[in-house]
N, CA and C of each residue as an Amber inpcrd file, in Angstrom:
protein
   567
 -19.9400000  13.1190000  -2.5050000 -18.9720000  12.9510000  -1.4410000
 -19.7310000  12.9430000  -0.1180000 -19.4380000  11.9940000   0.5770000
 -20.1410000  11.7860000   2.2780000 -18.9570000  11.4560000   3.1500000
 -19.2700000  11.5390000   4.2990000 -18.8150000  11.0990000   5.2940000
 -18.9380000   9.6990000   5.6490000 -17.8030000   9.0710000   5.5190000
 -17.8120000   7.7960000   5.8480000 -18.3520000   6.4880000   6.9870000
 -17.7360000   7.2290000   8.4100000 -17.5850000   6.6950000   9.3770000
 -17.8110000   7.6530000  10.2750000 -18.2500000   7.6890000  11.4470000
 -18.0850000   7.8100000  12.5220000 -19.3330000   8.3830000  13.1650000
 -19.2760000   9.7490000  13.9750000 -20.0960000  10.8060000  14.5610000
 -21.4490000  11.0430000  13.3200000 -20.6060000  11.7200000  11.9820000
 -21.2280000  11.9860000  11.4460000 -21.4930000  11.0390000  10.0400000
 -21.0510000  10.1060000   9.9090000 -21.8780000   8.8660000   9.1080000
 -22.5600000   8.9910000   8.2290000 -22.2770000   8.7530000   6.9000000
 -23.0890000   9.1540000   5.7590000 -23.5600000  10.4900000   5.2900000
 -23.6140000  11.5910000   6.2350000 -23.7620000  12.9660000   5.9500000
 -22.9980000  13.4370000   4.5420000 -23.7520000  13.7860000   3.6940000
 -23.2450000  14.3480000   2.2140000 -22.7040000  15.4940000   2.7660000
 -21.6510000  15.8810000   1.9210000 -20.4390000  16.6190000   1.8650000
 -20.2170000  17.7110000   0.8740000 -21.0800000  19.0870000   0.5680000
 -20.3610000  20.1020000  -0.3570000 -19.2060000  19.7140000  -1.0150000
 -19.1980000  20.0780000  -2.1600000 -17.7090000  20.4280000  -2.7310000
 -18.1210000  21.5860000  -3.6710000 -16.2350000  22.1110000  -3.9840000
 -16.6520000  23.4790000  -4.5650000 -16.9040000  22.9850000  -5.8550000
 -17.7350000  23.9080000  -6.6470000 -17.9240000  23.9050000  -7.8860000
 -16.7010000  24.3500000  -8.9340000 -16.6690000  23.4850000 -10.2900000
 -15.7400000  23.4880000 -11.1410000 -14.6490000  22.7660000 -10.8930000
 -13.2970000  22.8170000 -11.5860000 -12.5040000  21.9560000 -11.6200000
 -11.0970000  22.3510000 -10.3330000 -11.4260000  23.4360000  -9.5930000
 -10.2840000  24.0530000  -9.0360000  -9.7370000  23.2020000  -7.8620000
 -10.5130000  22.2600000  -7.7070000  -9.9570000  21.1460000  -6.0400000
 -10.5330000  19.9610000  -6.8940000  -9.5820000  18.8030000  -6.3920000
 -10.1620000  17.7030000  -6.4660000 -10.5630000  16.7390000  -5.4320000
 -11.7480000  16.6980000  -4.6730000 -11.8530000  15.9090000  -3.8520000
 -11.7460000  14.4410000  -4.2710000 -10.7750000  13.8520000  -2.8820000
 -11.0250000  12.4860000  -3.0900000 -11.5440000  11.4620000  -2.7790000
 -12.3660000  10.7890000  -3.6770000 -13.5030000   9.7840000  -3.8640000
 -13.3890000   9.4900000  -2.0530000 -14.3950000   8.7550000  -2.0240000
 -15.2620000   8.2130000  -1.0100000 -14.5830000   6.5950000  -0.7060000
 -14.0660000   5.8420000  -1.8960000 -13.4850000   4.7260000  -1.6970000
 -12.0340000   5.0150000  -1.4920000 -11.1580000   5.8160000  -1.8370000
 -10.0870000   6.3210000  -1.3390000  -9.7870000   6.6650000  -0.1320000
 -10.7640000   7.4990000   0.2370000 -10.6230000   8.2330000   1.4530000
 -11.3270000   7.0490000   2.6310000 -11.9260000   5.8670000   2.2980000
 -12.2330000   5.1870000   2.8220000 -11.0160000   4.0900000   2.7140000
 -10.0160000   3.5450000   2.4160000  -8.8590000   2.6170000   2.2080000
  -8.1440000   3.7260000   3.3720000  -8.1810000   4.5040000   3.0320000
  -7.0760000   6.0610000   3.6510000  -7.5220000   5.6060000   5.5290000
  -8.5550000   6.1220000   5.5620000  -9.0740000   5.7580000   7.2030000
  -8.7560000   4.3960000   7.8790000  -9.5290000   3.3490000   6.6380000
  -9.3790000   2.1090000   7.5310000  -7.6280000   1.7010000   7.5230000
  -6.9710000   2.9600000   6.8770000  -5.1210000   2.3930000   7.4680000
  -4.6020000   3.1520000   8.7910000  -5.8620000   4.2230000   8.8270000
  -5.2000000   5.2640000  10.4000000  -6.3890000   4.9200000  11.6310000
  -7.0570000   4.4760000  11.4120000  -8.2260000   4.7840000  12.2750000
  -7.8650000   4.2190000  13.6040000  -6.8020000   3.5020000  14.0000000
  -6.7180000   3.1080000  15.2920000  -5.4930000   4.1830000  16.2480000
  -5.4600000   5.0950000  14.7790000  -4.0280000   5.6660000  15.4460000
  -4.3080000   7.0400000  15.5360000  -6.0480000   7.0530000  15.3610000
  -6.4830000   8.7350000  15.5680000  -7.4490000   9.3380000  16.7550000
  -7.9330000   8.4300000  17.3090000  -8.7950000   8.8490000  18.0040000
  -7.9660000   9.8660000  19.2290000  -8.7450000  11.1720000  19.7250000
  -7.9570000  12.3960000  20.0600000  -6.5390000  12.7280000  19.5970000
  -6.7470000  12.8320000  18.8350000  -5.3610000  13.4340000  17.8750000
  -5.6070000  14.5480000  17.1280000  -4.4770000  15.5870000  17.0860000
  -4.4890000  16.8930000  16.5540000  -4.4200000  16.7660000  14.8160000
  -5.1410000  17.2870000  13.9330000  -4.9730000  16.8370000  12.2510000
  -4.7950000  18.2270000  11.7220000  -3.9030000  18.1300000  11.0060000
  -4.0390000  19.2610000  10.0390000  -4.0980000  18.8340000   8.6760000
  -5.1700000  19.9400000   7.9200000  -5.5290000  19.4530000   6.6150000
  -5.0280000  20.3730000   5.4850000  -3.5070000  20.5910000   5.1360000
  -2.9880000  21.1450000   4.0170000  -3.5490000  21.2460000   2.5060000
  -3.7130000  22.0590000   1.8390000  -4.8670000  22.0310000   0.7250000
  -6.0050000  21.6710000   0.6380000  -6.6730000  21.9950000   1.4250000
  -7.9380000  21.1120000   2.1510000  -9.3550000  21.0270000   1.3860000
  -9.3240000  22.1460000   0.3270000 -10.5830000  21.5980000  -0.5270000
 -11.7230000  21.9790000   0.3830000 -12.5700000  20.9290000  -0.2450000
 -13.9560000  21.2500000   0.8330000 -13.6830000  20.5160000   1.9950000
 -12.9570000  20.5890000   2.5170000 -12.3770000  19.6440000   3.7000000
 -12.5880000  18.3710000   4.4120000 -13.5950000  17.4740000   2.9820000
 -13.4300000  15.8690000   3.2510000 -12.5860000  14.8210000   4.2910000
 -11.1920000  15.2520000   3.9750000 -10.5010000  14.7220000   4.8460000
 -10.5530000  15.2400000   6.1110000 -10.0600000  16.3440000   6.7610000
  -9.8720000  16.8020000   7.7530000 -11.5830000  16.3740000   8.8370000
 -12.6920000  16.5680000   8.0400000 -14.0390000  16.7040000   8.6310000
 -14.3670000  14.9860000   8.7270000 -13.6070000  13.8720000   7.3800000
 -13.6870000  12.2500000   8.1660000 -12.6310000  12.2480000   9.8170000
 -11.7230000  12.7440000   9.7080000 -11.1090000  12.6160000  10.4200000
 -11.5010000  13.1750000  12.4880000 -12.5060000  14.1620000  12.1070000
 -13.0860000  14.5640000  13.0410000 -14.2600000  13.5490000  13.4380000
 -14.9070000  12.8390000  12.6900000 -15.6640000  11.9680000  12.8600000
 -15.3080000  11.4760000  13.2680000 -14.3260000  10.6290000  13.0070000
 -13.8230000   9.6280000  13.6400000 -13.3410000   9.4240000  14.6850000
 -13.1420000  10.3690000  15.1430000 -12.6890000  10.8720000  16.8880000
 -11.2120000  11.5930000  16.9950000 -10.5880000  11.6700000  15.8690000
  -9.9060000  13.1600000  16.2020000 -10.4280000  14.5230000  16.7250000
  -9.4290000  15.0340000  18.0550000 -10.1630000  16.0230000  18.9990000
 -10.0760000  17.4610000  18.3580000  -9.0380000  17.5890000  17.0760000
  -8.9550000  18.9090000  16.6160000  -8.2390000  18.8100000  15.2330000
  -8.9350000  19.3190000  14.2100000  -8.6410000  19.3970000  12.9150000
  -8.4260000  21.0330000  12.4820000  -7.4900000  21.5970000  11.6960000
  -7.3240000  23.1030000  11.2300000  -6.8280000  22.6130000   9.4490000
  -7.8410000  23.4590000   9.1980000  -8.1500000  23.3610000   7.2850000
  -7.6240000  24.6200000   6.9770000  -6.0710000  24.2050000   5.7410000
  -5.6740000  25.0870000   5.6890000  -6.5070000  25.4060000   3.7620000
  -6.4690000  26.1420000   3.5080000  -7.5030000  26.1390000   2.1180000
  -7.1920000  27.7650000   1.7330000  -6.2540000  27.8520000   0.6970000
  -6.1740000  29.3970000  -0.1870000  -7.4620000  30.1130000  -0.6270000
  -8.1070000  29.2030000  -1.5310000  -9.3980000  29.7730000  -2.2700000
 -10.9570000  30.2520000  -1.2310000 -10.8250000  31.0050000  -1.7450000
 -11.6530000  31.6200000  -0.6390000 -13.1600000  31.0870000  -0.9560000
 -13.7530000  30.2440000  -1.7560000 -14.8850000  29.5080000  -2.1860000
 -14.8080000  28.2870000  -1.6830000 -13.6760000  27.6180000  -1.6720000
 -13.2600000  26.1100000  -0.6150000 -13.5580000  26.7080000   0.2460000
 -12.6190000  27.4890000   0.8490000 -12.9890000  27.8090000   2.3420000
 -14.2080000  27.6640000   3.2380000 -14.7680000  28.6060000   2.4480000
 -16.8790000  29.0620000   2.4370000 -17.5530000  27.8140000   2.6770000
 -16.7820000  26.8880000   1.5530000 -17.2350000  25.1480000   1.1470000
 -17.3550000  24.4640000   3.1920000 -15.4260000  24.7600000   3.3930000
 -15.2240000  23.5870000   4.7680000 -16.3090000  24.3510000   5.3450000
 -16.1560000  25.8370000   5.8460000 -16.6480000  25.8340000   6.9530000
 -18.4700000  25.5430000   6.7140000 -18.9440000  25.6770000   5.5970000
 -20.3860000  25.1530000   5.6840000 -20.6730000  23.6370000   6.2110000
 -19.7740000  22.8620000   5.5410000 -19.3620000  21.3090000   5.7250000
 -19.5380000  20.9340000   7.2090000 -18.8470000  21.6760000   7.8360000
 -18.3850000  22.0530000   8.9680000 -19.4320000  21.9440000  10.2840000
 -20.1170000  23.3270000   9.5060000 -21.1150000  23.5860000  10.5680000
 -22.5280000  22.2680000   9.7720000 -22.7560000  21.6550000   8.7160000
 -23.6440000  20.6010000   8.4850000 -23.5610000  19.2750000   9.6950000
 -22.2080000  18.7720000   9.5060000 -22.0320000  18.1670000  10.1130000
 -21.7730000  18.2300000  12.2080000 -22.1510000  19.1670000  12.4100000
 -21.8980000  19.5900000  14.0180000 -20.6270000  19.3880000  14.2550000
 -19.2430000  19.4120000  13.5590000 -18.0200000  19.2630000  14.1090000
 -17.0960000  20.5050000  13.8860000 -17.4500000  22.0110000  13.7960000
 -17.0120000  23.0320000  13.4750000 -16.4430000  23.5560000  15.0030000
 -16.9530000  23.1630000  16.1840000 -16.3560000  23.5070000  17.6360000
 -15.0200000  22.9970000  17.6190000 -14.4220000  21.9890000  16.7880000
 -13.4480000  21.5570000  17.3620000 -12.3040000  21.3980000  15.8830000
 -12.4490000  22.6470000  15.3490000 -11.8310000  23.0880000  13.7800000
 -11.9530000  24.4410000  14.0250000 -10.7300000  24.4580000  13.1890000
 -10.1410000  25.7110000  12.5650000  -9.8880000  25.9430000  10.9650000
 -10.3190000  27.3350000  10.3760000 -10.2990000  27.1140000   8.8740000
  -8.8860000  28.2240000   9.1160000  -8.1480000  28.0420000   8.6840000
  -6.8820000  29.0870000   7.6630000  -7.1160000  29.4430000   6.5410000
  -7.8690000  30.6530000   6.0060000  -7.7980000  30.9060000   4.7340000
  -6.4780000  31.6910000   3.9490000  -5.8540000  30.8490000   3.8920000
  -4.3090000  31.6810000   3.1960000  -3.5650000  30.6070000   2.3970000
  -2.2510000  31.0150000   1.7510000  -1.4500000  29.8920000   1.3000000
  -0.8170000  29.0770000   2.5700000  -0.5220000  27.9710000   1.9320000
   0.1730000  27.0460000   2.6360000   1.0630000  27.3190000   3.5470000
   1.9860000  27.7520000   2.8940000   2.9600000  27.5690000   3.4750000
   3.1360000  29.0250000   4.2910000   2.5480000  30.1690000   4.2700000
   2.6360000  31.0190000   5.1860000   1.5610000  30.7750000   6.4490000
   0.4790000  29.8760000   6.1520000  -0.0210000  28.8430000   7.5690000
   0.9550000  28.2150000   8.5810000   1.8860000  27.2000000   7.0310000
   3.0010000  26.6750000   8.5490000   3.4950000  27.5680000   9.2610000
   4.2470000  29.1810000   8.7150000   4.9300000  29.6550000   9.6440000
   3.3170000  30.6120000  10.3390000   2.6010000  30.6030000  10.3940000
   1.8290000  31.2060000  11.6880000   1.5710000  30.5910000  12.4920000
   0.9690000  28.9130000  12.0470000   1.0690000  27.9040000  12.9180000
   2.6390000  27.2140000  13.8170000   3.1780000  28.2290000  13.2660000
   4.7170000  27.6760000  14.3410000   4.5000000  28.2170000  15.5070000
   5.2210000  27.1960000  16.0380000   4.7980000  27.2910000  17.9200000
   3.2300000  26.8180000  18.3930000   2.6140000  26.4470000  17.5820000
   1.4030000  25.6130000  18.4330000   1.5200000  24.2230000  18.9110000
   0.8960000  23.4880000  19.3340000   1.1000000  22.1420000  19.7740000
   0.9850000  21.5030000  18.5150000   2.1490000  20.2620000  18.5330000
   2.4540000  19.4680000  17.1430000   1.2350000  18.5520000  16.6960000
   1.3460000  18.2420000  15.6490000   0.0240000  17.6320000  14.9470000
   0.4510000  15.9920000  14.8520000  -0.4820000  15.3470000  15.4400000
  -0.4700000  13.6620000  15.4100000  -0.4420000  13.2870000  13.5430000
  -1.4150000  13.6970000  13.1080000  -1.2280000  13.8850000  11.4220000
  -1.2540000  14.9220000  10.5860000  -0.6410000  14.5110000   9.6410000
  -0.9980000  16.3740000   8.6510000  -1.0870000  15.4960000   7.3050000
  -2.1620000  15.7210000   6.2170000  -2.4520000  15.4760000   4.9470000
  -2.1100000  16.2050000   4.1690000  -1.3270000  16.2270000   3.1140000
  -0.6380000  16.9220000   2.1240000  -1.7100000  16.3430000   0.6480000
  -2.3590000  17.6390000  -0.1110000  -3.2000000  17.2480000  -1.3640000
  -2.9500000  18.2990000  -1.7460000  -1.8030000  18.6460000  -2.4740000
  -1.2870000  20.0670000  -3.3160000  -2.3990000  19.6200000  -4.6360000
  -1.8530000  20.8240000  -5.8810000  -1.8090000  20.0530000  -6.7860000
  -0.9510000  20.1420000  -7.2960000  -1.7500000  18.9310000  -8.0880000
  -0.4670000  17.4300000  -8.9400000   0.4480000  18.2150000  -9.7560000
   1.5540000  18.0350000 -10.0930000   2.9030000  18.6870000 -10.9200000
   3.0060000  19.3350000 -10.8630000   2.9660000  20.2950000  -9.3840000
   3.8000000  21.5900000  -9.4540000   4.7450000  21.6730000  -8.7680000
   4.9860000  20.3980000  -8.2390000   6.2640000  21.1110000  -7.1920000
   6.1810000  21.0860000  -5.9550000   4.7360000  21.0500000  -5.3760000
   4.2830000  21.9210000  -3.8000000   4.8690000  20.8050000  -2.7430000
   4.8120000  19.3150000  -3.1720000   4.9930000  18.2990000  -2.0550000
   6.6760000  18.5850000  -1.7270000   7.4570000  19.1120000  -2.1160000
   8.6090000  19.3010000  -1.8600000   9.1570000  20.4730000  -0.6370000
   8.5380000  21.4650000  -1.8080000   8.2980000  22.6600000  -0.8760000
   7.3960000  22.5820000   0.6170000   6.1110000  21.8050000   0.5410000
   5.7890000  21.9570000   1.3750000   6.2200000  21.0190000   2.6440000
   7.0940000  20.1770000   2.2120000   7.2840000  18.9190000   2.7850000
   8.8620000  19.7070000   3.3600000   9.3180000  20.2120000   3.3730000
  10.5780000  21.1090000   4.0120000  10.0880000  21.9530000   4.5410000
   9.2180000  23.1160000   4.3830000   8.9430000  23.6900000   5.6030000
   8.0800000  23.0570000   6.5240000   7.4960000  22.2600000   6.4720000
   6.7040000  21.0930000   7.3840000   7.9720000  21.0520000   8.5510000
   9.0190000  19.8270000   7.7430000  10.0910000  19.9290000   8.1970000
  10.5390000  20.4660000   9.4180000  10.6300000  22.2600000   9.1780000
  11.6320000  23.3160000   9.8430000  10.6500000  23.9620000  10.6090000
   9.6570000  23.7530000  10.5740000   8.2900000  24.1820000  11.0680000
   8.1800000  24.0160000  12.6820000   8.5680000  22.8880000  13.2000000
   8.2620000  22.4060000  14.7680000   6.9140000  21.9160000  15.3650000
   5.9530000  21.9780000  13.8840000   4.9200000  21.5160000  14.3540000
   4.5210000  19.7960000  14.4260000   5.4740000  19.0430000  14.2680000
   5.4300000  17.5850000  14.2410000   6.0190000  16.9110000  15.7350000
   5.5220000  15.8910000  15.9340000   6.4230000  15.0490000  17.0260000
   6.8670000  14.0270000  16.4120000   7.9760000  13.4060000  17.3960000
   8.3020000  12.4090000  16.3750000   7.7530000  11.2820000  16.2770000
   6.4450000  11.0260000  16.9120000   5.3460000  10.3040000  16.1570000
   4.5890000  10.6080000  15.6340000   4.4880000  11.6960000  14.4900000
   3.3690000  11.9820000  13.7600000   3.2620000  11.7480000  12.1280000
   2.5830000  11.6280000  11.7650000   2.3900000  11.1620000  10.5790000
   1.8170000  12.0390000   9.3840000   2.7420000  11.8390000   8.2810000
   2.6480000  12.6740000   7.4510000   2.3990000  12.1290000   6.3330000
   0.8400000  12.2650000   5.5540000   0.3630000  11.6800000   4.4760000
   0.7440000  12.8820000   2.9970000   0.9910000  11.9160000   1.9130000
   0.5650000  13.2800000   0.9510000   0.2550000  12.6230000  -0.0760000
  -1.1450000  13.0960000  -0.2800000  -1.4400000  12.8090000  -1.6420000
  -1.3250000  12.7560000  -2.5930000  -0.5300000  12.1210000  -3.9440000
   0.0710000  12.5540000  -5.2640000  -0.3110000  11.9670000  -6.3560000
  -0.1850000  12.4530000  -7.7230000   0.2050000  11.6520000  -8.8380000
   1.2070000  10.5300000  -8.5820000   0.2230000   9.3670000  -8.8130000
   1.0800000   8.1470000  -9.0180000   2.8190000   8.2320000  -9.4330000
   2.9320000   8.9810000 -10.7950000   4.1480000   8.8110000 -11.0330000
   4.7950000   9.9410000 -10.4400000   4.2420000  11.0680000  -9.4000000
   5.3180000  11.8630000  -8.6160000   7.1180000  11.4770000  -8.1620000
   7.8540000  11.8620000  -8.5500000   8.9380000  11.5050000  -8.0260000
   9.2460000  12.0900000  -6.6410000   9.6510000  11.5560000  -5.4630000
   9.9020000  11.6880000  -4.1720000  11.3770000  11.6900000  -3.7140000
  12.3380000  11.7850000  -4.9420000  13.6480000  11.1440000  -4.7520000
  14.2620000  12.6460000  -3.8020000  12.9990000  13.4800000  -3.5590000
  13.9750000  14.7600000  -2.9110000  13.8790000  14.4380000  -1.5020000
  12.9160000  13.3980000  -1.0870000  12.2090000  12.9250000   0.4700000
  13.3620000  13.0660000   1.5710000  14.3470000  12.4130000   1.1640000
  15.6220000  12.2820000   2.3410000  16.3420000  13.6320000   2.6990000
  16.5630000  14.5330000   1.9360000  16.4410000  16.1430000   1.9640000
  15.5560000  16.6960000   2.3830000  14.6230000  16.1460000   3.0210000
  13.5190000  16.5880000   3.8250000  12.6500000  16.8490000   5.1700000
  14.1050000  15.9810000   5.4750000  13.9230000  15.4130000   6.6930000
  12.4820000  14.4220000   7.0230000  12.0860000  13.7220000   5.8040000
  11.4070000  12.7830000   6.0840000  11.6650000  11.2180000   5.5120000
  11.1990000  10.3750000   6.1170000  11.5210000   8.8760000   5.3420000
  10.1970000   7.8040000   5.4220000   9.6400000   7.3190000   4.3360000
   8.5860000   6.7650000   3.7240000   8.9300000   5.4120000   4.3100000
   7.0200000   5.4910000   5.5930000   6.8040000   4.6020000   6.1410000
   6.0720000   3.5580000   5.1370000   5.4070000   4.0950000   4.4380000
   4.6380000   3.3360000   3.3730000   3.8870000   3.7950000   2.8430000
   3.8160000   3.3960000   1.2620000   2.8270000   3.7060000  -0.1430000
   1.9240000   2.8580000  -0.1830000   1.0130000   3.6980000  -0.5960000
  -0.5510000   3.0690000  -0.8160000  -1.0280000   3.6300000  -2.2190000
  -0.7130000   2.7760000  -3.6070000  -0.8950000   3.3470000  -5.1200000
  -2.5460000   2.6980000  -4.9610000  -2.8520000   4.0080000  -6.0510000
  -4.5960000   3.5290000  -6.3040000  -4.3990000   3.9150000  -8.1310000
  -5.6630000   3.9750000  -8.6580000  -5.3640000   3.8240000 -10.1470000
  -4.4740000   4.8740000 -10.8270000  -4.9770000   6.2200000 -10.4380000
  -3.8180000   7.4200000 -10.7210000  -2.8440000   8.4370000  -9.6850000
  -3.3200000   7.6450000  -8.4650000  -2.5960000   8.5100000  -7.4680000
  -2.3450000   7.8380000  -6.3400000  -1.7820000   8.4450000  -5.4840000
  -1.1010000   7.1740000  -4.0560000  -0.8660000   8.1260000  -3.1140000
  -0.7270000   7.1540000  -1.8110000  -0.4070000   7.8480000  -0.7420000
   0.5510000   7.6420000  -0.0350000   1.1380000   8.8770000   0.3190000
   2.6710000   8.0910000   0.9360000   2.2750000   8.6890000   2.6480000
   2.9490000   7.4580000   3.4250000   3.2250000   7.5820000   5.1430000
   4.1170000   7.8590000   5.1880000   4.5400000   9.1360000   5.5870000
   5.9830000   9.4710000   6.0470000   5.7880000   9.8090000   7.6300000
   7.1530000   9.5760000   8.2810000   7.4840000   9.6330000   9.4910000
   8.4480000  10.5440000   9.1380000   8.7340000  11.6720000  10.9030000
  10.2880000  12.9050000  10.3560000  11.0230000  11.6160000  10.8720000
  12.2010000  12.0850000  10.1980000  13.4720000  11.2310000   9.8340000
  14.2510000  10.8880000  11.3270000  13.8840000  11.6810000  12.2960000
  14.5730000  11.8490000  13.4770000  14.1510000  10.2540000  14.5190000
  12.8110000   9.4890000  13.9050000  11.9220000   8.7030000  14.5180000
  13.1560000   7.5820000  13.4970000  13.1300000   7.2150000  13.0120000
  13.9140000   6.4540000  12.6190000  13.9550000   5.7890000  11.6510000
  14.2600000   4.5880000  11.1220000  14.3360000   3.4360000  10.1250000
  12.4030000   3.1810000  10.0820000  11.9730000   2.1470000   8.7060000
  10.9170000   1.9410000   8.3630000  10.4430000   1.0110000   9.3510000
   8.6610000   0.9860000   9.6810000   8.2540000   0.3970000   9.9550000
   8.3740000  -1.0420000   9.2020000
């Protein structure tokens, strides 16, 4: 795993050992960028399940001004912030080591996030859950953009109960990405 683009360019990328995160590939996360990259530069990111924090740390490359990695396992964690400090972009990041969703409510009341990446894992449930307190949270504007990473065949039919509505899917061989906008911004692009 490397860094794609930007500041830090090709710089190899830690990941944790064993099967407990799955980072995603380098050609993924490269389709993923070249669909945001004009819509990030100084923009606030938050990186929900963040792994060794691939995403959140392309995204700093690329000229987002502030990324916060939210990451439970306390060995990911260890992972971003080494990542972190490899790449010289740790001044302008934040790691959360806790669950998810008690991040959103500590992170309530900070300034709203231009994007937030959702990479639970696959079949448990979390994109729902986490995608409602996102929601009720206050940390979004209503231009911000909300990715989440899933199993291809995830069902989303709870999305409109969510106060969000799917700007657009991006399927790859076993998994896809959905653009959601909050519901308050309006009808599809």
């Amino acid at each position: 795993m490397r860094v794609i683009a930007g500041t830090a360019k090709r710089l190899p990328l830690k990941t944790v050992p064993g099967d407990g995160t799955r980072p995603t590939t380098d050609r993924i996360k490269e389709t993923l960028f070249n669909m945001i990259q004009h819509e990030l530069y100084e923009t606030r990111f938050l990186d929900l399940f963040a792994g060794s924090g691939g995403i959140g740390i392309e995204a700093l490359s690329r000229g987002a001004s502030k990324a916060v990695f939210v990451e439970n396992n306390r060995k990911a964690a260890k992972c971003i912030s080494e990542n972190l400090d490899f790449t010289r972009l740790a001044e302008r990041a934040d790691i959360l080591q806790m669950d998810v969703l008690a991040a959103l409510h500590i992170l309530s009341g900070a300034p709203p996030f231009d994007f937030v990446f959702i990479d639970p894992p696959y079949r448990e449930g979390w994109e729902e859950r986490v995608l409602t307190a996102l929601s009720a949270s206050g940390l979004l504007a209503e231009s911000s953009i909300v990715i989440v990473e899933a199993a291809k065949d995830t069902s989303f039919d709870f999305l409109e109960n969510t106060g969000f509505i799917l700007r657009q899917r991006k399927e790859y061989k076993t998994n896809a990405h959905l653009f959601l906008q909050p519901a308050a911004r309006g009808g599809n692009k």
